[in-house]
C-alpha positions in Angstrom: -48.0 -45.5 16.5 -50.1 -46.5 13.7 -49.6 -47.5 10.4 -50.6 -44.1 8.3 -47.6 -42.8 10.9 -45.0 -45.5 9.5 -45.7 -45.0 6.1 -43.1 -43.7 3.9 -46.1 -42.2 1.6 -48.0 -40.8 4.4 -48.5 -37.0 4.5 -47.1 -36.6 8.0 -44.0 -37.9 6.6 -43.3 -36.3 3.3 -44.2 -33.0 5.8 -41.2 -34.3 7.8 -39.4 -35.2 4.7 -39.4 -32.2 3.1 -38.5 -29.8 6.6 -36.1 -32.4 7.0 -34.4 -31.4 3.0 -34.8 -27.4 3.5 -33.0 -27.7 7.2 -30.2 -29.2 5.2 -29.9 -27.5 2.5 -30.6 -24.3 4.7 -27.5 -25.4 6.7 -25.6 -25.8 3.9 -26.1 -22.8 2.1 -25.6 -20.7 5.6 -21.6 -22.9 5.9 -21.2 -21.6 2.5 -21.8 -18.0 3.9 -20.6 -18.3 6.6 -17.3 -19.7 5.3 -17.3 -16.5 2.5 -17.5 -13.9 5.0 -15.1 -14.9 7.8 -11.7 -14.7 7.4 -9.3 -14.6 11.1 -6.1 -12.7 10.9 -5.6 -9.2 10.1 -6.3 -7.7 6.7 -3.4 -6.0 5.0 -2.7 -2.5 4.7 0.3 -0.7 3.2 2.6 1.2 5.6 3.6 4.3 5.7 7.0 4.9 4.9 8.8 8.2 5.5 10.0 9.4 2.0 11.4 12.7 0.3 9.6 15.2 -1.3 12.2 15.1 -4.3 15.7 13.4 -5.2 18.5 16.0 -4.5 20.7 15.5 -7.9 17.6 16.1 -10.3 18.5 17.5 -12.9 16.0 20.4 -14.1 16.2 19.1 -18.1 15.3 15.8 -17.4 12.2 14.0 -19.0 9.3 11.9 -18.3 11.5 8.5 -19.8 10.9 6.1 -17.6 8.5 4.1 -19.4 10.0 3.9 -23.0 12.7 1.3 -24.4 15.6 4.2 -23.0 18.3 1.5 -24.8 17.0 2.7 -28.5 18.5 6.6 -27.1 21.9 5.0 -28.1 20.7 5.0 -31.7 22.7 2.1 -32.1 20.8 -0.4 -34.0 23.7 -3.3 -32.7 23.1 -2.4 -29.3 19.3 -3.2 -29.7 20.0 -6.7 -31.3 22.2 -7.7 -28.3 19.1 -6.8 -25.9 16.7 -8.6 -27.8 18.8 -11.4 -28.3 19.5 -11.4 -24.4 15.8 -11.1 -23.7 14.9 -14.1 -25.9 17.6 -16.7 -24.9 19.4 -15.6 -21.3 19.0 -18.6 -19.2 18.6 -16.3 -15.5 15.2 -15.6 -17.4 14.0 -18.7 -18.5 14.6 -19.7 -14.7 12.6 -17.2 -13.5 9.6 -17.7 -15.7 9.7 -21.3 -15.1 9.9 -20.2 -11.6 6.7 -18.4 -11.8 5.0 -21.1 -13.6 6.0 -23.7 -10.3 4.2 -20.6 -8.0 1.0 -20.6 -10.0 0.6 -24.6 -9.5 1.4 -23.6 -6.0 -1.5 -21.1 -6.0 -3.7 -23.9 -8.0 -2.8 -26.4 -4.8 -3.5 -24.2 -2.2 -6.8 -22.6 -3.3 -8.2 -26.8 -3.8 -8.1 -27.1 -0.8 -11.6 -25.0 -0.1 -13.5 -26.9 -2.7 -15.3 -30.0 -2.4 -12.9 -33.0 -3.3 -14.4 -35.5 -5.7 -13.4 -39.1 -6.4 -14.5 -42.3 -7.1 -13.2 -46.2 -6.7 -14.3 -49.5 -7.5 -12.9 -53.0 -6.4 -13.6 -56.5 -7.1 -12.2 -59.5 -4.2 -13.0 -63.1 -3.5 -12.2 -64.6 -0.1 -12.4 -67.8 1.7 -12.5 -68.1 5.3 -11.2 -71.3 7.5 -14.2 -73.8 7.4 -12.2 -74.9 11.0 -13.8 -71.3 12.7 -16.7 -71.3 14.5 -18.3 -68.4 12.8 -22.0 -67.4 14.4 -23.5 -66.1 10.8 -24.6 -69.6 8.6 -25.7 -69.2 5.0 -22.4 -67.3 4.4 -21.0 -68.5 1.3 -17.7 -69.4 1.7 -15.7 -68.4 -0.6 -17.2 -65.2 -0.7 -16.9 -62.4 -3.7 -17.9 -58.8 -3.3 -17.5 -56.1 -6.6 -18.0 -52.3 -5.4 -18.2 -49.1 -7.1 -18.3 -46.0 -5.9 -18.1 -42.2 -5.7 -16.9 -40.0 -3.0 -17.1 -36.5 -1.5 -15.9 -34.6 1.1 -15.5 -30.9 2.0 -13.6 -28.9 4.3 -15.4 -25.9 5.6 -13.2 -22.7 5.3 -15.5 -21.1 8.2 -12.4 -19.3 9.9 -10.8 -18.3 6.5 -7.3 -20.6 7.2 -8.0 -22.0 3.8 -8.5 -18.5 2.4 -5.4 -16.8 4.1 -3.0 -19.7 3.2 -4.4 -19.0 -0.7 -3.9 -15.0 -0.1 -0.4 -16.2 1.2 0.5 -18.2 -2.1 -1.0 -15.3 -4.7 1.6 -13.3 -2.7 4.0 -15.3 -3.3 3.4 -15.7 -6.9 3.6 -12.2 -7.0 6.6 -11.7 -5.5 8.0 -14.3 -7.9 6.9 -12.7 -10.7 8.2 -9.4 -9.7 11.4 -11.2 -9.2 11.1 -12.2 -13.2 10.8 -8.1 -13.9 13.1 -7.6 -11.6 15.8 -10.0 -13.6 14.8 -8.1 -17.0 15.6 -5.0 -15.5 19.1 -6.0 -14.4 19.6 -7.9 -17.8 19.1 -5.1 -20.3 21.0 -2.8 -17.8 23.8 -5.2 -17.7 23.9 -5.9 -21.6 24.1 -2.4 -21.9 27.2 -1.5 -19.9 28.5 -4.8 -20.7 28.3 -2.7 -24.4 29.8 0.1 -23.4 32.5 -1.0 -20.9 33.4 -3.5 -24.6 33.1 0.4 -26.5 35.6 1.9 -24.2 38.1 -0.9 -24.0 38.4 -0.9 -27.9 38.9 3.0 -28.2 41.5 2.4 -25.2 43.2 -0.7 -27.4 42.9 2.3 -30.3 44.6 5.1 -28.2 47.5 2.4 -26.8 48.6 0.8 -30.9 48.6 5.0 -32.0 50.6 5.4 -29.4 52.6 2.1 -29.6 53.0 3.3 -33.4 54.0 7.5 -32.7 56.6 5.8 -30.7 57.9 3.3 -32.4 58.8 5.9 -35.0 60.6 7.8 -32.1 62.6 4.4 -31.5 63.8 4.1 -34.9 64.3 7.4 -35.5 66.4 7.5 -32.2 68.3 4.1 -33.1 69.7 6.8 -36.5 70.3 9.7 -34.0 72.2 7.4 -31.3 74.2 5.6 -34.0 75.2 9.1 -35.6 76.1 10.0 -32.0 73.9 13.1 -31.6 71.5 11.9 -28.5 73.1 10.0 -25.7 72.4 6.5 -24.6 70.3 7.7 -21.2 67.7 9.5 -24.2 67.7 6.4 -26.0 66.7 4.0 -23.2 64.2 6.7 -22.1 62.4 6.5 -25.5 62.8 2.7 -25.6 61.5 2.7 -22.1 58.3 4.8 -23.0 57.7 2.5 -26.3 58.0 -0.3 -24.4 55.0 1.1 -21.9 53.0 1.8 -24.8 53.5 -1.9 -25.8 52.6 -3.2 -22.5 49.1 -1.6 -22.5 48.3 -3.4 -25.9 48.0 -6.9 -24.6 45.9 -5.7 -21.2 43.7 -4.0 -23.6 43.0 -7.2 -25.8 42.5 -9.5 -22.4 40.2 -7.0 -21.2 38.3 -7.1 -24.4 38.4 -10.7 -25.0 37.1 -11.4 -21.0 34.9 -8.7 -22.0 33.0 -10.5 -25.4 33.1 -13.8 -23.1 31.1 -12.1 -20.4 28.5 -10.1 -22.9 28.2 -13.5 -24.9 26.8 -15.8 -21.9 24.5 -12.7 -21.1 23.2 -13.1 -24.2 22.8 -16.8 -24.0 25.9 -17.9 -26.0 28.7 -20.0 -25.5 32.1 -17.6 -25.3 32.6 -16.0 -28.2 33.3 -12.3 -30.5 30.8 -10.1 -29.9 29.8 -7.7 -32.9 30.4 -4.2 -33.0 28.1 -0.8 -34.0 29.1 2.7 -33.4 32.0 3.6 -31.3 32.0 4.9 -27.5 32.4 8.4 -29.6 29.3 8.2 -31.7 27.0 7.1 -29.3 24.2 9.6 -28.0 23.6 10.0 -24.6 20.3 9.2 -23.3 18.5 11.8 -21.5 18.0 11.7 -17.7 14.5 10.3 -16.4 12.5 12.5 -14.5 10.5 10.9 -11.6 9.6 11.3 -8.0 10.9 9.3 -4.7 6.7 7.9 -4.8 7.0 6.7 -7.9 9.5 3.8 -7.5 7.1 2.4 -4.8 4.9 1.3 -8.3 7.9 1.1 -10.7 10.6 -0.5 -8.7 10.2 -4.8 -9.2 12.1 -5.2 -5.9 10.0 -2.9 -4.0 6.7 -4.2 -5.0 8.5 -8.3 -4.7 9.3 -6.9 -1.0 5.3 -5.8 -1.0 4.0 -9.2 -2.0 6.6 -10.9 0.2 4.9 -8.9 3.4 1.5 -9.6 2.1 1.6 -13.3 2.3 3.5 -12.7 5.8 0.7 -11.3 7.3 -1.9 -13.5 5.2 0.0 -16.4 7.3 -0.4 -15.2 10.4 -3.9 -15.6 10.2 -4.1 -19.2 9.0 -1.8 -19.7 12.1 -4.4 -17.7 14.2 -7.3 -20.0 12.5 -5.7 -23.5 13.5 -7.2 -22.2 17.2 -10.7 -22.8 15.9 -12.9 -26.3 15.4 -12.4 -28.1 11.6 -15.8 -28.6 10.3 -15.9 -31.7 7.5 -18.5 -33.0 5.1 -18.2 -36.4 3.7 -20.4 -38.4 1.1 -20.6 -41.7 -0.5 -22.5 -43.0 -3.0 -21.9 -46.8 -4.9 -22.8 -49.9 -5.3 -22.2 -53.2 -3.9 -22.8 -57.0 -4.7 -21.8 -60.2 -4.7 -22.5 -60.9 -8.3 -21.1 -58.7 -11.4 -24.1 -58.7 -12.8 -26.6 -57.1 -10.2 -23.6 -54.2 -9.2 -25.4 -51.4 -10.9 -29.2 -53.0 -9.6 -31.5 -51.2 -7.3 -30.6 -53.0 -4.2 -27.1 -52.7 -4.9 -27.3 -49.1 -4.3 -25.5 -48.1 -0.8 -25.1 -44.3 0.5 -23.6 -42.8 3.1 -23.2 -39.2 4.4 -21.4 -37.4 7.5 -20.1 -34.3 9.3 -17.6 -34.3 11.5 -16.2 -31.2 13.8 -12.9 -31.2 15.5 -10.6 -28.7 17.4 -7.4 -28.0 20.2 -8.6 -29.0 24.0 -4.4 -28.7 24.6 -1.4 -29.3 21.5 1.3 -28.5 24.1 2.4 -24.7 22.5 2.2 -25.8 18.9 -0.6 -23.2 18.2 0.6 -20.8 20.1 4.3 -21.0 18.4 3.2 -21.4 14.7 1.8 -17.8 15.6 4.6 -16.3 16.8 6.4 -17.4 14.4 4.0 -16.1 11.7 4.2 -12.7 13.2 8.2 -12.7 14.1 8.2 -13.5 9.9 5.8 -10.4 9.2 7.7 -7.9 11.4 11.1 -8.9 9.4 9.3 -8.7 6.3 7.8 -5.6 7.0 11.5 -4.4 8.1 13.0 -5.6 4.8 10.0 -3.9 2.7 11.2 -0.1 4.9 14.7 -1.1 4.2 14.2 -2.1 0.5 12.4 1.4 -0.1 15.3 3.2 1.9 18.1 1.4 -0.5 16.3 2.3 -3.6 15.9 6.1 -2.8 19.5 5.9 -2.0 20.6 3.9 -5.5 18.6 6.4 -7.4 20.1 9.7 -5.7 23.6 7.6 -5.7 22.7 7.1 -10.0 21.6 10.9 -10.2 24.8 12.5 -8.5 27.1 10.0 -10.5 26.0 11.2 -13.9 26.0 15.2 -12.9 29.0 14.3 -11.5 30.9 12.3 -14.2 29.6 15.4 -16.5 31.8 17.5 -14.9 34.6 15.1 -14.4 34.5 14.3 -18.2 34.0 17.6 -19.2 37.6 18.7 -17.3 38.8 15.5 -18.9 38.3 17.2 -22.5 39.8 20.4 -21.8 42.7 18.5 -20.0 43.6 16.4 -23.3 42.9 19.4 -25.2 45.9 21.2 -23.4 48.1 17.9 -23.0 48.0 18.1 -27.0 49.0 21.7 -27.0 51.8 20.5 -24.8 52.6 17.9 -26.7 52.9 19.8 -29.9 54.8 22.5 -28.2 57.6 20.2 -26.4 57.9 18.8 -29.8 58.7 21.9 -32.0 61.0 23.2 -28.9 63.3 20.1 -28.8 63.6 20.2 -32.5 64.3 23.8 -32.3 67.2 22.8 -29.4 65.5 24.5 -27.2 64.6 21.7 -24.5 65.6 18.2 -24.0 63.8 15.5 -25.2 62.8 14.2 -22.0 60.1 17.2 -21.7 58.6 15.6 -24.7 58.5 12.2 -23.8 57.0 13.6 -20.0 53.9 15.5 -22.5 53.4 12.3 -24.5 53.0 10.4 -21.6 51.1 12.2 -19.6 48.9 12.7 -22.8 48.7 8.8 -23.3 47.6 8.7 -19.6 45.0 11.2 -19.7 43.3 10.5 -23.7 43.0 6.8 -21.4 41.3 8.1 -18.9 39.1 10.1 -20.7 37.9 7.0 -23.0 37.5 5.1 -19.6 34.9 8.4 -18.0 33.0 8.3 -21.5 31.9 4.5 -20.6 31.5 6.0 -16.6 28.8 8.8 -17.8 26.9 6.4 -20.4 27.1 3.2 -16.9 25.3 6.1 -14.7 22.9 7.1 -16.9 22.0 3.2 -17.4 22.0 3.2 -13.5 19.6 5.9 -13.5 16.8 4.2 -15.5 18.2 0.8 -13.8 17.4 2.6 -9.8 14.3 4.5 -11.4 12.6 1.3 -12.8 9.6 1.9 -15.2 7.1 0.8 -17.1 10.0 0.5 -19.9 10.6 -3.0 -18.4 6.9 -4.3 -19.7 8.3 -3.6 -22.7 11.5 -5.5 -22.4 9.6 -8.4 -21.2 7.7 -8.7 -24.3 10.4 -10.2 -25.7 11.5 -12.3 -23.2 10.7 -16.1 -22.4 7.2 -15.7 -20.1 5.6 -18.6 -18.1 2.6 -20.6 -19.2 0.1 -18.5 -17.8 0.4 -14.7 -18.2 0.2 -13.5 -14.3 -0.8 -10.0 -15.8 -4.0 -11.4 -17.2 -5.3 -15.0 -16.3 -9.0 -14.2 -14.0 -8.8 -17.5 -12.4 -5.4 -16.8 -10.5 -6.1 -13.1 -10.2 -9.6 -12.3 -9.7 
């Protein structure tokens, strides 16, 4: 070989030199294809789930409501303060958004793992060796100080798409964890509004029961002169104290109910126990109108159904990063420092020390380990993918259950009405007949109560029809809960919006 040959300035070699830098960086850039395009595992595709053409209890009236605030129908402006209040402070949602917020560092975690890993190091030492060991090197000065600084790379190669699938896994489950946070301000507002209602109710029953307690404690005393004067017997008398005294009892269950009832509403709103304020009665609410919608719209509307989605998604996302552990690992690693014995020349020109490597790896045998971590991967998808079928089934059933509820607590309520309105009749009547002598003063006492019994129950099917129609909007979901949400605590990052999590 000659010297022109050896030369680091020779043409030959800066020909060499430079196919030597393209071959590189052409290997490089085709890794970085490469590991763009591949992905093992299969891609996921919705499935097909059986579903009716229409809900059987829709009612022909009903109205395309499912995306407005339906809780402002009440046209109570109370009731709207108690939502917002429960959207801003309720602990269950500050749990889930701070439970979204740990899934997007999750999602951050996972998807570093594809990119090149950067980091850097330095370290000073002084060491003295036994003078007794019979060391071959002489000239070594003993003791000995070294300083180094340096920087350092490495990259694994997503080729097979593990890296990618476990990252498609995690979005899911962000996802799903943010539909989990919808999925709690659905079920809050719901809850603060029947918790409302069931409060309206009990008060007009507590009203009902102390008019009562009041009608009859004026039959008592009025009794007590009659008994005295001898002209009812003492059986009529303990029959009226008998009735006054059931009256009386329903007054204290009433103010339990009410007072277990505020303690309830006040922790869903984010208070300690405490009174709750009031708005309009049960009476002068309005009733909201029935949402119109079909059994394919809750697959998009429905939080749980689309958490149940996401929670399949990352299912079959994982099965193939299991699938790519079967294939080699291919690493790039990089160094670049300095080193020296003396402080001073660290950062000189022959302090300078590089270093740069690839390594591939892969299974020969792991004992079943592969081979399991995939089964189990796709025993994990086909539950998931059962729970998704079953999660759609239960929410066309809670939605046709919600439907037939309030047509049929219409009707119930409706027969309720006319009921009291005859009890009174009766009431009235049996009254102005056993003043007249003509009946016995037990049939009075028999219309009153039955009266009291019935304005009770009636009171008690006002809340039922106002709870299903909350059901309805509750099983139809909606875009009515973006706008709840907007008032409610959200995590760091809005999910909704932010390019680098959701591209």
């Amino acid at each position: 070989m000659n010297a022109d040959s050896r030369s680091p300035s020779s043409p030959r070699n800066d020909i060499f030199l430079s196919a030597g830098v393209y071959l590189q960086s052409s290997a490089v850039a085709l890794l970085f294809g490469l590991a763009g395009c591949t992905a093992v595992g299969p891609q996921y595709t919705r499935p097909d789930v059986a579903q009716p053409q229409a809900f059987r209890f829709q009612e022909s009236e009903a109205r395309d409501l499912a995306n407005v605030a339906w809780w402002k129908q009440f046209n109570d402006p109370v009731l709207d303060g108690l939502i917002d209040e429960a959207l801003r402070n309720n602990r269950d949602l500050r749990v889930a958004a701070a439970r979204v917020e740990e899934f997007i560092g999750r999602v951050t975690t996972t998807r570093s793992q594809g990119l090149p890993q950067l980091g850097y190091g330095a370290s000073g030492a002084r060491d003295r060796i036994s003078e007794r060991l019979d060391t071959s090197i002489a000239g070594i000065p003993n003791p000995q100080t070294t300083y180094q600084a340096f920087l350092s790379a490495s990259w694994e190669i997503d080729l097979w798409g593990r890296i990618r699938r476990l990252s498609e896994a995690a979005r899911a489950d962000l996802l799903a964890t943010e539909e989990a946070r919808r999925g709690v301000v659905l079920s809050l507002v719901s809850s603060v509004a029947i918790a409302y209602i069931v409060l309206r109710d009990l008060d007009k029953q507590l009203e009902i029961s102390r008019r009562t307690v009041r009608t009859r404690e004026e039959a008592v005393k009025l009794f007590d002169l009659r008994f005295k004067g001898g002209v009812v017997s003492q059986v009529e008398m303990a029959q009226v104290i008998s009735e006054y005294e059931a009256a009386v009892t329903a007054v204290p269950s009433a103010e339990r109910a009410i007072a277990q009832a505020e303690n309830g509403l006040a922790v869903l709103l984010g208070r300690n126990p405490g009174p709750i304020l009031r708005g309009k009665t049960i009476d002068e609410l309005n009733l909201p109108a029935v949402p119109a919608g079909l059994p394919s719209d809750l697959l998009e509307r429905r939080p749980d159904i689309r958490q149940a989605e996401q929670n399949l998604i990352a299912a079959n996302a994982r099965i193939g990063a299991a699938r790519a552990l079967y294939y080699p690992t291919i690493s790039l690693t990089g160094l670049f420092g300095t080193a020296s014995a003396a402080l001073g020349n660290l950062f000189s020109g022959p302090a300078r020390m590089w270093s740069y490597a690839g390594s591939l790896s892969g299974p020969i045998f792991t004992g079943g380990s592969i081979e399991g971590a995939v089964a189990q991967a796709e025993a994990q998808q086909k539950q998931l993918l059962a729970t998704y079928e079953r999660t759609i089934q239960n929410a066309f059933r809670e939605v046709d259950d919600a439907l037939v509820d309030q047509v049929k607590t219409r009707e119930r309520l409706a027969a309720q009405g006319r009921q009291v309105a005859a009890l009174r009749d009766y009431a009235r009547l049996a009254r102005l007949r056993y003043e007249g002598g003509y009946t016995s003063y037990l049939e009075v006492l028999d219309a009153e109560r039955s009266l009291f019994n019935v304005e009770l129950g009636y009171a008690q099917t006002q809340a039922d029809l106002f709870s299903s129609l909350v059901n309805v909007y509750k099983a139809m979901g909606g875009g009515w809960v973006d706008e709840a949400e907007n008032l409610s605590p959200r995590p760091m990052v809005d999910t909704r919006r932010e390019p680098l999590l959701f591209p």
